[in-house]
mmCIF file of the C-alpha atoms, coordinates in Angstrom:
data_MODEL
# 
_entry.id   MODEL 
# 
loop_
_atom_site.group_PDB 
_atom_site.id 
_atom_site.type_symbol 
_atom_site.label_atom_id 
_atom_site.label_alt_id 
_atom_site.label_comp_id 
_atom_site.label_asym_id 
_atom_site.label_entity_id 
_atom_site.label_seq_id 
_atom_site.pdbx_PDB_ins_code 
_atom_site.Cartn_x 
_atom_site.Cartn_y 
_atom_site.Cartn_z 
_atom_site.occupancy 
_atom_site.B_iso_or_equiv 
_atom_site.pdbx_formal_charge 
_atom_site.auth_seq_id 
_atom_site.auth_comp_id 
_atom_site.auth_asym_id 
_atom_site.auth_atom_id 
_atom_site.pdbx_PDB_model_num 
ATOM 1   C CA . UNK A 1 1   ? 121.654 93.880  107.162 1.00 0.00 ? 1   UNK A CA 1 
ATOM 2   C CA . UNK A 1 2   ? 120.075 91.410  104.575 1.00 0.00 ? 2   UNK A CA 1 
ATOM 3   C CA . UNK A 1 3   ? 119.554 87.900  105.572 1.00 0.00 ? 3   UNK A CA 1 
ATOM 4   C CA . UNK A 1 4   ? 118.418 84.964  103.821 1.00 0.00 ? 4   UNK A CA 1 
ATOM 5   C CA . UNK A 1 5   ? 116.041 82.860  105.129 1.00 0.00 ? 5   UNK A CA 1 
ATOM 6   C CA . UNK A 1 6   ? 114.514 79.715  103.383 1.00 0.00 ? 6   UNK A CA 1 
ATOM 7   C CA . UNK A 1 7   ? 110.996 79.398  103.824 1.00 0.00 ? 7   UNK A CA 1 
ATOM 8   C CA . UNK A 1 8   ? 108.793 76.072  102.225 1.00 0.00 ? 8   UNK A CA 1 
ATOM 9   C CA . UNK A 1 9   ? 111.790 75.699  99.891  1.00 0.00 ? 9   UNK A CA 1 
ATOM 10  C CA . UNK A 1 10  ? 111.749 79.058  98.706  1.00 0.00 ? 10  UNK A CA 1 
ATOM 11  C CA . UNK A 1 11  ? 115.038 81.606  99.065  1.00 0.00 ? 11  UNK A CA 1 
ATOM 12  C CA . UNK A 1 12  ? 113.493 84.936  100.527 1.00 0.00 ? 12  UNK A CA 1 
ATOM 13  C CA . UNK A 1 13  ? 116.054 87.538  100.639 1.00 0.00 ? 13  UNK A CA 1 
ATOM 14  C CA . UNK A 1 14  ? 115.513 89.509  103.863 1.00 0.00 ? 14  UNK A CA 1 
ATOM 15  C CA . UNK A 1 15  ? 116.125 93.646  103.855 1.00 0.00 ? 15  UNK A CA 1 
ATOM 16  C CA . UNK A 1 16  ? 115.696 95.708  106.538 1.00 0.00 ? 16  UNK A CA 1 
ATOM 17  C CA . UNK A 1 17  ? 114.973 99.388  105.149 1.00 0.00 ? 17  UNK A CA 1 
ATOM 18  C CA . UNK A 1 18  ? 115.101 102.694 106.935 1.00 0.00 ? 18  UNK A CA 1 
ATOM 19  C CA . UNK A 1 19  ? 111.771 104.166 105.184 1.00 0.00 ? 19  UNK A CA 1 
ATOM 20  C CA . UNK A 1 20  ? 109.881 100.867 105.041 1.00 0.00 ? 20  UNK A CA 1 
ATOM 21  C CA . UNK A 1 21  ? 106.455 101.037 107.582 1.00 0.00 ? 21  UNK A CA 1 
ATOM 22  C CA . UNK A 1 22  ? 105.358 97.592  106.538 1.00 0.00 ? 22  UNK A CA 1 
ATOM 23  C CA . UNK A 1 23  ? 105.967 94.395  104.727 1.00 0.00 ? 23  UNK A CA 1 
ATOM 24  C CA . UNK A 1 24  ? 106.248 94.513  100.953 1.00 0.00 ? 24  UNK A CA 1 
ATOM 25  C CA . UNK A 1 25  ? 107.163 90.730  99.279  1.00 0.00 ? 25  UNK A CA 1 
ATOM 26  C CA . UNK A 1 26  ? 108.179 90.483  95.575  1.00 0.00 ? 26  UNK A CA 1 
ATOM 27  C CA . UNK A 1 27  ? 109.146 88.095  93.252  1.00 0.00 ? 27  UNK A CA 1 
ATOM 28  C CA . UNK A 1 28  ? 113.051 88.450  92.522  1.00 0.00 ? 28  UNK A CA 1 
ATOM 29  C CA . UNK A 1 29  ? 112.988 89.041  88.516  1.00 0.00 ? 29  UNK A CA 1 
ATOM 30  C CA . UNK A 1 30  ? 115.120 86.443  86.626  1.00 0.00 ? 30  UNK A CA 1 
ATOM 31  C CA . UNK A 1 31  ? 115.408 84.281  89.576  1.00 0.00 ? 31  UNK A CA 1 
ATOM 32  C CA . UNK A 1 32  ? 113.988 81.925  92.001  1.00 0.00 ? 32  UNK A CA 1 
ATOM 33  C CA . UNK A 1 33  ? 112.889 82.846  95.029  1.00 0.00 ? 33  UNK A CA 1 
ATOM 34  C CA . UNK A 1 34  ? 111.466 86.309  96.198  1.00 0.00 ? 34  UNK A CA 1 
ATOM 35  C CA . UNK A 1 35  ? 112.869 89.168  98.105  1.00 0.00 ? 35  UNK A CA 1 
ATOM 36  C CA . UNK A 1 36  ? 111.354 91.183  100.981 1.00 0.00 ? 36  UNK A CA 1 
ATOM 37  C CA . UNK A 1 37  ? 111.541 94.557  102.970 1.00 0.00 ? 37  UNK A CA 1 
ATOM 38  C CA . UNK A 1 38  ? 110.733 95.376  105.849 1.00 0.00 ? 38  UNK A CA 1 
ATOM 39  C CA . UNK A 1 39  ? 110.694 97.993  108.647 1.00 0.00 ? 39  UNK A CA 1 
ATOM 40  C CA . UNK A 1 40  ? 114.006 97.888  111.051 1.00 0.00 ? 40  UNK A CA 1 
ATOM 41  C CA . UNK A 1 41  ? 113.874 95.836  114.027 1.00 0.00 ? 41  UNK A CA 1 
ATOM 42  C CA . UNK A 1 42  ? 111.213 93.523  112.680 1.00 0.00 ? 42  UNK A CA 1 
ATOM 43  C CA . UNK A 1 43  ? 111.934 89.608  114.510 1.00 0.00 ? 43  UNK A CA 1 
ATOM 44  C CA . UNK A 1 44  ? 112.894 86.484  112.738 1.00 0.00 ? 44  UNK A CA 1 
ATOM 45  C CA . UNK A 1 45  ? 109.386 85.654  114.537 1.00 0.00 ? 45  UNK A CA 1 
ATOM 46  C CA . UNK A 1 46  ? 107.559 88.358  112.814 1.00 0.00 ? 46  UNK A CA 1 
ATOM 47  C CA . UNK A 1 47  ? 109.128 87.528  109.458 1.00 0.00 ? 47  UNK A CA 1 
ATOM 48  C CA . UNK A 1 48  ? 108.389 83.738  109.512 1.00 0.00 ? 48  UNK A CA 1 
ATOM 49  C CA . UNK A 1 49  ? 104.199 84.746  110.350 1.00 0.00 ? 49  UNK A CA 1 
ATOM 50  C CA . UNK A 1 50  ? 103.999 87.125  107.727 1.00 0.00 ? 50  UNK A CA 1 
ATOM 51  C CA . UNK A 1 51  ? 105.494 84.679  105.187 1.00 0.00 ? 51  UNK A CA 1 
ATOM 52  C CA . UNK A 1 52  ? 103.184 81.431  106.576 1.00 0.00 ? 52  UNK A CA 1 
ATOM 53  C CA . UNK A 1 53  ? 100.440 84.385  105.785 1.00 0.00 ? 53  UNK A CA 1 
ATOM 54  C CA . UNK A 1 54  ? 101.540 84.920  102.130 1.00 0.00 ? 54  UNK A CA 1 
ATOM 55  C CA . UNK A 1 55  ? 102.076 81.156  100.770 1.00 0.00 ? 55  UNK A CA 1 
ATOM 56  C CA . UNK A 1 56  ? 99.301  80.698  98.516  1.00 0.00 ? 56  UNK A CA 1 
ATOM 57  C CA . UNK A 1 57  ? 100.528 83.934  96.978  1.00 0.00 ? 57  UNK A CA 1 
ATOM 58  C CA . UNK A 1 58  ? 103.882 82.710  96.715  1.00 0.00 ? 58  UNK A CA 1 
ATOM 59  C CA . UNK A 1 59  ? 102.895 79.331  95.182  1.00 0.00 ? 59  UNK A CA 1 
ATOM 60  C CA . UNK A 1 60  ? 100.885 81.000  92.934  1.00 0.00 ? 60  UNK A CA 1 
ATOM 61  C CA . UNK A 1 61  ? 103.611 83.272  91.921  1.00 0.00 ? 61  UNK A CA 1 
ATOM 62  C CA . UNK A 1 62  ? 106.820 80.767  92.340  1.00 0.00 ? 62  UNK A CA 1 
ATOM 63  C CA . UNK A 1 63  ? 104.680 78.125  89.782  1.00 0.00 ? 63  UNK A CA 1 
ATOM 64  C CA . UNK A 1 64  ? 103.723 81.289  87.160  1.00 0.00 ? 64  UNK A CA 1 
ATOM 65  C CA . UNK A 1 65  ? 107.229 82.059  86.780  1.00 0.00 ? 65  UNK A CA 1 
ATOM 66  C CA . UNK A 1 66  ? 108.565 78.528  86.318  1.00 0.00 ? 66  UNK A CA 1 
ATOM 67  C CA . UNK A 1 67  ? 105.820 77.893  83.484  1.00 0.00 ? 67  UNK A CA 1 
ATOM 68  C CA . UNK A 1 68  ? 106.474 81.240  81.613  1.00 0.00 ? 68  UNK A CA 1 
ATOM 69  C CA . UNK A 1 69  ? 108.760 83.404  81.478  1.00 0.00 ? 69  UNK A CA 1 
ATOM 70  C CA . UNK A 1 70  ? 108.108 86.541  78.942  1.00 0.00 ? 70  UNK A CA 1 
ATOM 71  C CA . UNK A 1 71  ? 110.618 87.595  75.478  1.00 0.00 ? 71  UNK A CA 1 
ATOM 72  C CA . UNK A 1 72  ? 108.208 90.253  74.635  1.00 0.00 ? 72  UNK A CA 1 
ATOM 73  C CA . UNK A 1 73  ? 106.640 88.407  71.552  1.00 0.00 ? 73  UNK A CA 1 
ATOM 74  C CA . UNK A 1 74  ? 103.367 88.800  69.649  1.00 0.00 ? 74  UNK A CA 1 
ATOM 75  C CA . UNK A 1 75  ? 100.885 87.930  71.442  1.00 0.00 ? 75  UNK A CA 1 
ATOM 76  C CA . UNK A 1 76  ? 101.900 88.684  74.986  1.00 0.00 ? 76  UNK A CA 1 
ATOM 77  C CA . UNK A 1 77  ? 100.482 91.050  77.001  1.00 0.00 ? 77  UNK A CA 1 
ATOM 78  C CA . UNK A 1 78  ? 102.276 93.689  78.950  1.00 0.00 ? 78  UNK A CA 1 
ATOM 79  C CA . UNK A 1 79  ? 101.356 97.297  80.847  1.00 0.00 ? 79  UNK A CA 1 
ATOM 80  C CA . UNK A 1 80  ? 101.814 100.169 79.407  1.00 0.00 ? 80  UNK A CA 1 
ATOM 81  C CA . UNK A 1 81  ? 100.842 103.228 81.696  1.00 0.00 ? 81  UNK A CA 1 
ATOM 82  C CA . UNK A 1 82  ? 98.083  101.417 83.927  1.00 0.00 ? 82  UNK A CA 1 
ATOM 83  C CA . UNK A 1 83  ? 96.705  99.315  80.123  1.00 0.00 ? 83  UNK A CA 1 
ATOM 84  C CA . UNK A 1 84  ? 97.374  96.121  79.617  1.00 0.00 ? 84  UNK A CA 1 
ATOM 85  C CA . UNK A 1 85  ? 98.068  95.827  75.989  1.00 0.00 ? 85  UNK A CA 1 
ATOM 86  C CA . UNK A 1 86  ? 98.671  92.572  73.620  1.00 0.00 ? 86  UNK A CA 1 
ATOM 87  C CA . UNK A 1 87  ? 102.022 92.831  71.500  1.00 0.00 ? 87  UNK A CA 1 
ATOM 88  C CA . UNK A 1 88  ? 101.458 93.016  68.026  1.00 0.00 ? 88  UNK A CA 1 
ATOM 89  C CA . UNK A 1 89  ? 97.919  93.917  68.152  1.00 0.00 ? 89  UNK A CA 1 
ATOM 90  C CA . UNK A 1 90  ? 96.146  97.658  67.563  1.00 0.00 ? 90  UNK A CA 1 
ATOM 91  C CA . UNK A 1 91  ? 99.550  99.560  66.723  1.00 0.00 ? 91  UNK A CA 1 
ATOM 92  C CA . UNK A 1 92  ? 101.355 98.000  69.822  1.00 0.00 ? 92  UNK A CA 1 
ATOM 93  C CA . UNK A 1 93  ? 104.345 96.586  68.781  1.00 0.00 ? 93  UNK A CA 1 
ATOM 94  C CA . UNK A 1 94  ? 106.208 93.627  69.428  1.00 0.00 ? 94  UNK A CA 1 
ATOM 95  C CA . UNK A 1 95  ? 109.916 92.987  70.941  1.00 0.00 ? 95  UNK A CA 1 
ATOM 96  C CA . UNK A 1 96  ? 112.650 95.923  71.499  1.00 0.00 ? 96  UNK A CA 1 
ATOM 97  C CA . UNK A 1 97  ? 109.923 98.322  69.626  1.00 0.00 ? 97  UNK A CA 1 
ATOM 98  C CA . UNK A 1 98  ? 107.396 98.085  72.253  1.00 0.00 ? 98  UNK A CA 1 
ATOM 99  C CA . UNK A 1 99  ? 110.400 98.216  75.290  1.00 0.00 ? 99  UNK A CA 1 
ATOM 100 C CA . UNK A 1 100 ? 111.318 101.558 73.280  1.00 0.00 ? 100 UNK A CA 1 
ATOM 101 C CA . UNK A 1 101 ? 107.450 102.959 73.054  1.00 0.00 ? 101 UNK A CA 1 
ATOM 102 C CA . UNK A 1 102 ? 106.987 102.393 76.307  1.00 0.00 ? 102 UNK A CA 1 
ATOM 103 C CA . UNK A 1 103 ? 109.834 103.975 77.920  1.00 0.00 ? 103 UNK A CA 1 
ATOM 104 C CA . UNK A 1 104 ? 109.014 107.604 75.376  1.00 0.00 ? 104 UNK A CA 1 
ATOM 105 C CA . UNK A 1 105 ? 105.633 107.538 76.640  1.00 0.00 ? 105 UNK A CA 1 
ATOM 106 C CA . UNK A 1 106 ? 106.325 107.272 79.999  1.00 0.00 ? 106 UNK A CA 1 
ATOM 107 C CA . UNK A 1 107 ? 109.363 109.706 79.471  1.00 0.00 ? 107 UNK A CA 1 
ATOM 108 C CA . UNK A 1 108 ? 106.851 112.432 77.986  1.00 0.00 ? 108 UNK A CA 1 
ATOM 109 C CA . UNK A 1 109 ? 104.081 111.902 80.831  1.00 0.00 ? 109 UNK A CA 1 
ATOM 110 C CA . UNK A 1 110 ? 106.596 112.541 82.980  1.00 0.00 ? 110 UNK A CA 1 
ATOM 111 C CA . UNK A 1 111 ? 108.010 115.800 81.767  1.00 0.00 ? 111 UNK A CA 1 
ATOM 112 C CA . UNK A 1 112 ? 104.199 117.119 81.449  1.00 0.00 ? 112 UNK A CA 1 
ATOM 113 C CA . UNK A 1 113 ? 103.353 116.546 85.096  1.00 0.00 ? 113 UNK A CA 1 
ATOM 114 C CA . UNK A 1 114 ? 106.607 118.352 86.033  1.00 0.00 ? 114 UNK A CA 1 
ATOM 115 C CA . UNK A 1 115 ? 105.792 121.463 83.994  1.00 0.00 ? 115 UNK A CA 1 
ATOM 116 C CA . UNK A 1 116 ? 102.202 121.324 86.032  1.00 0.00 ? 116 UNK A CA 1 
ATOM 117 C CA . UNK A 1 117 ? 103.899 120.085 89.545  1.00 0.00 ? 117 UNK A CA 1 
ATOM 118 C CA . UNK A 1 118 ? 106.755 122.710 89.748  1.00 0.00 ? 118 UNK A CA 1 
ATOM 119 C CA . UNK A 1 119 ? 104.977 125.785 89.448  1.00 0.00 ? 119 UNK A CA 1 
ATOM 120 C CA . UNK A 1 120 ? 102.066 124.676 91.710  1.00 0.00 ? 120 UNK A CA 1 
ATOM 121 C CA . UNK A 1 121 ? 104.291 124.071 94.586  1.00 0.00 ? 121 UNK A CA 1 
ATOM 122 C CA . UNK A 1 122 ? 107.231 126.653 93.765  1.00 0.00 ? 122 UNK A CA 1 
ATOM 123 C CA . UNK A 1 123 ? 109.990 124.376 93.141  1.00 0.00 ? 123 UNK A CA 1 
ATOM 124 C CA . UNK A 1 124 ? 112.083 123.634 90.199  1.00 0.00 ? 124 UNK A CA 1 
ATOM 125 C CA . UNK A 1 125 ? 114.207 120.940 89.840  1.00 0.00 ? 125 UNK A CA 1 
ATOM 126 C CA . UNK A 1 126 ? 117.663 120.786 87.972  1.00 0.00 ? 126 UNK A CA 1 
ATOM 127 C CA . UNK A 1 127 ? 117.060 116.841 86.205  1.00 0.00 ? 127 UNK A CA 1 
ATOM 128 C CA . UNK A 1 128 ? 115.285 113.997 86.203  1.00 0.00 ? 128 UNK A CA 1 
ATOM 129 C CA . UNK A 1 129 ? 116.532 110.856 86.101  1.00 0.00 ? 129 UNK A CA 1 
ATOM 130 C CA . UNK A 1 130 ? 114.962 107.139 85.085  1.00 0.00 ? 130 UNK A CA 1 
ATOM 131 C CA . UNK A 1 131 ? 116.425 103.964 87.067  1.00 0.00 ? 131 UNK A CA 1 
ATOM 132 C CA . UNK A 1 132 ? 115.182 100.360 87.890  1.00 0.00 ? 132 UNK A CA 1 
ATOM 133 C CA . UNK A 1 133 ? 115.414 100.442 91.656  1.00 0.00 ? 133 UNK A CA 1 
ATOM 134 C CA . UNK A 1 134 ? 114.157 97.451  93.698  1.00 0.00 ? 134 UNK A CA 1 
ATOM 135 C CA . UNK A 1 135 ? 112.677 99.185  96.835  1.00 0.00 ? 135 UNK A CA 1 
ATOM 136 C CA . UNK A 1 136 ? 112.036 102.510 95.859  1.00 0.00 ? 136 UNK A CA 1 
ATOM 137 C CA . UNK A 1 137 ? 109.700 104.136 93.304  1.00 0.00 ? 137 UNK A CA 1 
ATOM 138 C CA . UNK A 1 138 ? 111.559 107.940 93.562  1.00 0.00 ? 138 UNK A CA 1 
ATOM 139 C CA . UNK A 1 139 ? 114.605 109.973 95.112  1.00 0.00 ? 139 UNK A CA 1 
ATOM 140 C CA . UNK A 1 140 ? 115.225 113.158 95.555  1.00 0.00 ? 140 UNK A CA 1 
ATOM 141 C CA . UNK A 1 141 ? 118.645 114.488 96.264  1.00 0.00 ? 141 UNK A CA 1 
ATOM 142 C CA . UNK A 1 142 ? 118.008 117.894 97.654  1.00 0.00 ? 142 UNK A CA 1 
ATOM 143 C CA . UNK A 1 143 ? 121.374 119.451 97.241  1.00 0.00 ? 143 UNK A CA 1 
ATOM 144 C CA . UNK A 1 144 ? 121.603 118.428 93.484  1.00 0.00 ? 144 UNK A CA 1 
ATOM 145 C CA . UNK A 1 145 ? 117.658 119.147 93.234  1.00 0.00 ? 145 UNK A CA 1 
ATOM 146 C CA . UNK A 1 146 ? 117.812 116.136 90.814  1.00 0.00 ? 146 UNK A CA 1 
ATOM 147 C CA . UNK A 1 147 ? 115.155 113.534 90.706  1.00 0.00 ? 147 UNK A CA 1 
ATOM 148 C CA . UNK A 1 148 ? 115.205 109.909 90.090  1.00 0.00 ? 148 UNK A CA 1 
ATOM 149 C CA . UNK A 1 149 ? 112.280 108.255 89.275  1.00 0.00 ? 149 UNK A CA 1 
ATOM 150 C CA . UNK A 1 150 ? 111.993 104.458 89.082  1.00 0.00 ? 150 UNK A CA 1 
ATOM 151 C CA . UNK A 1 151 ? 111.620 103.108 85.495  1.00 0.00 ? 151 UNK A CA 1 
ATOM 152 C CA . UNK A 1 152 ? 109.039 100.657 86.385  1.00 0.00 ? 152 UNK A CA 1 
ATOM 153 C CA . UNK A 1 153 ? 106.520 102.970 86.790  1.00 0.00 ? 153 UNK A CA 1 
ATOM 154 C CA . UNK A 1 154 ? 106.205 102.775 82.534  1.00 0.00 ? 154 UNK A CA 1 
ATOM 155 C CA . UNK A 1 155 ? 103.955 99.932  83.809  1.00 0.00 ? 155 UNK A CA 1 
ATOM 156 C CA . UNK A 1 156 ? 101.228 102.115 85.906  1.00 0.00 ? 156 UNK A CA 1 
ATOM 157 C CA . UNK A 1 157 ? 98.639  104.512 85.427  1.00 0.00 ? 157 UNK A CA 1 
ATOM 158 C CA . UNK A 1 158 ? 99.210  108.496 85.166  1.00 0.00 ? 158 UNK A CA 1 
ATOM 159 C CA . UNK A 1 159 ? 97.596  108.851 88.549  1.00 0.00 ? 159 UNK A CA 1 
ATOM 160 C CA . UNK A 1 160 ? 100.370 106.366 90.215  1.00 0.00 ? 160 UNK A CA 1 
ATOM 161 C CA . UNK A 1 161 ? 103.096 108.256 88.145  1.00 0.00 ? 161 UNK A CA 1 
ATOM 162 C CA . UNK A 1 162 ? 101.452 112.062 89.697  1.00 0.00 ? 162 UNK A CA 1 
ATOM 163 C CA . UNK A 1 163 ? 101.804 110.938 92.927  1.00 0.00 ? 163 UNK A CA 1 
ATOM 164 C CA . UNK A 1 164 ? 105.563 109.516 93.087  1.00 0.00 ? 164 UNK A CA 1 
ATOM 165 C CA . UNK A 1 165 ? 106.362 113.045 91.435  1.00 0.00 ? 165 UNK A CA 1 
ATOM 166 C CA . UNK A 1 166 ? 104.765 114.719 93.923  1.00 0.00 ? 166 UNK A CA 1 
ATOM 167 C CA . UNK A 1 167 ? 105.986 112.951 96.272  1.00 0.00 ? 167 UNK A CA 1 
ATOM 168 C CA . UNK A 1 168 ? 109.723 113.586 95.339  1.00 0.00 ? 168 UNK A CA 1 
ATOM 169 C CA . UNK A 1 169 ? 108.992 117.338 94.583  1.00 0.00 ? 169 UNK A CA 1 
ATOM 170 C CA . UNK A 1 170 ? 107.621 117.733 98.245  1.00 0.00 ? 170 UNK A CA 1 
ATOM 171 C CA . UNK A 1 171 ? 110.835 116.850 99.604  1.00 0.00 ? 171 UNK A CA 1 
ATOM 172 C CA . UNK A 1 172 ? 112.504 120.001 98.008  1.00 0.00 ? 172 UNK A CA 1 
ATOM 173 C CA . UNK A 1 173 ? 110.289 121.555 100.833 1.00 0.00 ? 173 UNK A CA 1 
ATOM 174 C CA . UNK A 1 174 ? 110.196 119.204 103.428 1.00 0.00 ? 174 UNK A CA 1 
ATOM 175 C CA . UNK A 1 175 ? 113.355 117.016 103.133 1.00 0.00 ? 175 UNK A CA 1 
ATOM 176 C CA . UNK A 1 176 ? 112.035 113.968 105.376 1.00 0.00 ? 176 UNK A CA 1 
ATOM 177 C CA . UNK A 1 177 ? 108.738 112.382 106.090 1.00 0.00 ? 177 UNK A CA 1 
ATOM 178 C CA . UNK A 1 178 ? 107.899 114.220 108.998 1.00 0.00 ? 178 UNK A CA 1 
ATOM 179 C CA . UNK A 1 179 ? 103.958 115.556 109.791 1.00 0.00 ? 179 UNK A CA 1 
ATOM 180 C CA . UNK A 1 180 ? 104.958 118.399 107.876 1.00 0.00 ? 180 UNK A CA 1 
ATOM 181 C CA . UNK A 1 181 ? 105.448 116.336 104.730 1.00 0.00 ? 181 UNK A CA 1 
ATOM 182 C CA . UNK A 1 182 ? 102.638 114.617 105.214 1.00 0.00 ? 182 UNK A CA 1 
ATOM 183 C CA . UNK A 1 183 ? 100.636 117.709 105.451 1.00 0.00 ? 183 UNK A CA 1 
ATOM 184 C CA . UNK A 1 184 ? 102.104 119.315 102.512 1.00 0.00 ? 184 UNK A CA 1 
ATOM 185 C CA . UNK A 1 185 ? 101.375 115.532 100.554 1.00 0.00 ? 185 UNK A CA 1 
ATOM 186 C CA . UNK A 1 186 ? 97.670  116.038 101.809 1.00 0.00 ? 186 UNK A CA 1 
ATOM 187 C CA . UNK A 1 187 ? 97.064  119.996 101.154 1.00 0.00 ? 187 UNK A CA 1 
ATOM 188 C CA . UNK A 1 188 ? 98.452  119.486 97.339  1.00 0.00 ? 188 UNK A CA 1 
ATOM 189 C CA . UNK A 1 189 ? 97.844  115.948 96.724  1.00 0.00 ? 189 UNK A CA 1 
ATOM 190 C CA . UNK A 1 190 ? 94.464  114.219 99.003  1.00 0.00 ? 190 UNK A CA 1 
ATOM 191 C CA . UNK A 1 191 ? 94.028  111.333 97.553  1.00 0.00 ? 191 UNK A CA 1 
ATOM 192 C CA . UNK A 1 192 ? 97.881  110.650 97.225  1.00 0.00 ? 192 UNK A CA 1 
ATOM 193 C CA . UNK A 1 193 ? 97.584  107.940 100.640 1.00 0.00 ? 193 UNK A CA 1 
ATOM 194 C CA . UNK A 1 194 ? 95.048  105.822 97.837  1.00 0.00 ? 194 UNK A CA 1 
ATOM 195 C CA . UNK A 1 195 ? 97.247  106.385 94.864  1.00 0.00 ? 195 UNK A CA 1 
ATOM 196 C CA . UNK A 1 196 ? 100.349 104.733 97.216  1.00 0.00 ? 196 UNK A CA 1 
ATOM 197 C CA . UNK A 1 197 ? 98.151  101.617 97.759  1.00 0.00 ? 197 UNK A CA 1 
ATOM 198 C CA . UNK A 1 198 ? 97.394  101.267 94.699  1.00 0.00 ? 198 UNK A CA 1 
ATOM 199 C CA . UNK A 1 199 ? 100.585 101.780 93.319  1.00 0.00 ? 199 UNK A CA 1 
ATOM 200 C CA . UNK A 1 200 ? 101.849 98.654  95.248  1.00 0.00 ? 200 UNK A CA 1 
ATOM 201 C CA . UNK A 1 201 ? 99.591  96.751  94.961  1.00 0.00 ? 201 UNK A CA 1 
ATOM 202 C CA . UNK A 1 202 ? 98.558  96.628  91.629  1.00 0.00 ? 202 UNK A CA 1 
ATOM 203 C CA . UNK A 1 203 ? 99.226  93.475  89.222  1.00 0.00 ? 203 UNK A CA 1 
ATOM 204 C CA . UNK A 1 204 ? 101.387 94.807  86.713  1.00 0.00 ? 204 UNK A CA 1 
ATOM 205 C CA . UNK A 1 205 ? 102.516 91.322  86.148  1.00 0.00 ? 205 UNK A CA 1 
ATOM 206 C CA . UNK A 1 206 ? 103.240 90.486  81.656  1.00 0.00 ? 206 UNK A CA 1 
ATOM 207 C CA . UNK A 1 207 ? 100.718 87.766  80.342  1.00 0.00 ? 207 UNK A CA 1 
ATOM 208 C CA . UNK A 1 208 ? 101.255 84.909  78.120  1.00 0.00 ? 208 UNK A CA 1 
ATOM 209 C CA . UNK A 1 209 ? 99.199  84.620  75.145  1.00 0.00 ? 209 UNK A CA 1 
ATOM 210 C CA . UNK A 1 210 ? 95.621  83.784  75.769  1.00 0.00 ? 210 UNK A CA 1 
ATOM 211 C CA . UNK A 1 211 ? 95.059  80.112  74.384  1.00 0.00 ? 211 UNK A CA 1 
# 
């Protein structure tokens, strides 16, 4: 059950999730405050030393989103597949144009690493599907065989993107995150425990305009 809890005058929206192994704090987009998963059965205790631990970042990140907030203008600078790119420079364009470039590329890497990713592990899925999701970067519903994919991942690198896919396609083998999973992860995809790290953890953050 969420919970709120205010922490050095900050509202940090609490949410215990099934498939969460550890902490993972974000800013809440479009509002104040930030919002936070973690792994059932984690104490009030717990919560409050993990969030003493992570107050620079928060002040860092609280004050950065007060000052500027971004309208996709020339100028800016945004990710675009694991690039940061300035609006309105080398062919990038600016506003809705760039929101729309960005979602087609990421929309055609996608479909390429699914014609490579099926036929490698035997699978074949019957859609894909592209959804902001807070806490999530894929689903797989294994009766329907469709996959969801979270949209945000326009904003990192092909090698992020791979490993969410194959991550989703696994479970149309292994529909849990057993060993087994794991194993089939490791014997198709080694490096994929790297490409998670980096895939939350990676600054993906838009820019102002450099002054």
């Amino acid at each position: 059950m969420k919970q709120t809890i205010i922490h050095e005058d900050y509202t940090v929206i609490v949410t215990p999730r099934a498939n969460c192994r550890r902490f993972v704090l974000r800013c809440r987009s479009g509002e104040q405050g930030f919002a936070l998963s973690v792994p059932p059965g984690t104490t009030r205790a717990q919560i409050e030393r993990f969030l003493r631990q992570q107050e620079n970042w928060m002040h860092a990140h609280s004050a950065a989103l007060q000052a500027w907030q971004p309208r996709y203008e020339a100028g800016e600078r945004h990710m675009l597949l694991g690039r940061r790119v300035t609006l309105g420079q080398n062919g990038i364009p600016a506003g809705k144009a760039f929101i729309r470039l960005r979602g087609d590329r990421f929309a055609e890497t996608v479909r390429r690493l699914f014609t490579v990713w099926e036929p490698r592990l035997g699978v074949r899925t019957a859609g894909i599907r592209f959804r902001d999701m807070k806490s999530r970067w894929g689903s797989c519903q294994t009766k329907t065989r469709v996959v969801t994919l979270n949209s945000r991942l326009a904003l990192y690198p092909e090698d992020c993107i791979e490993h969410v896919i194959v991550h989703e396609l696994c479970h149309l083998l292994v529909p849990n995150h057993s060993a087994a999973f794991h194993d089939l992860m490791t014997a198709h995809l080694p490096s994929w425990r790297e490409r998670q790290k980096r895939t939350n953890t990676m600054d993906v953050r838009p820019l102002p305009p450099e002054t």
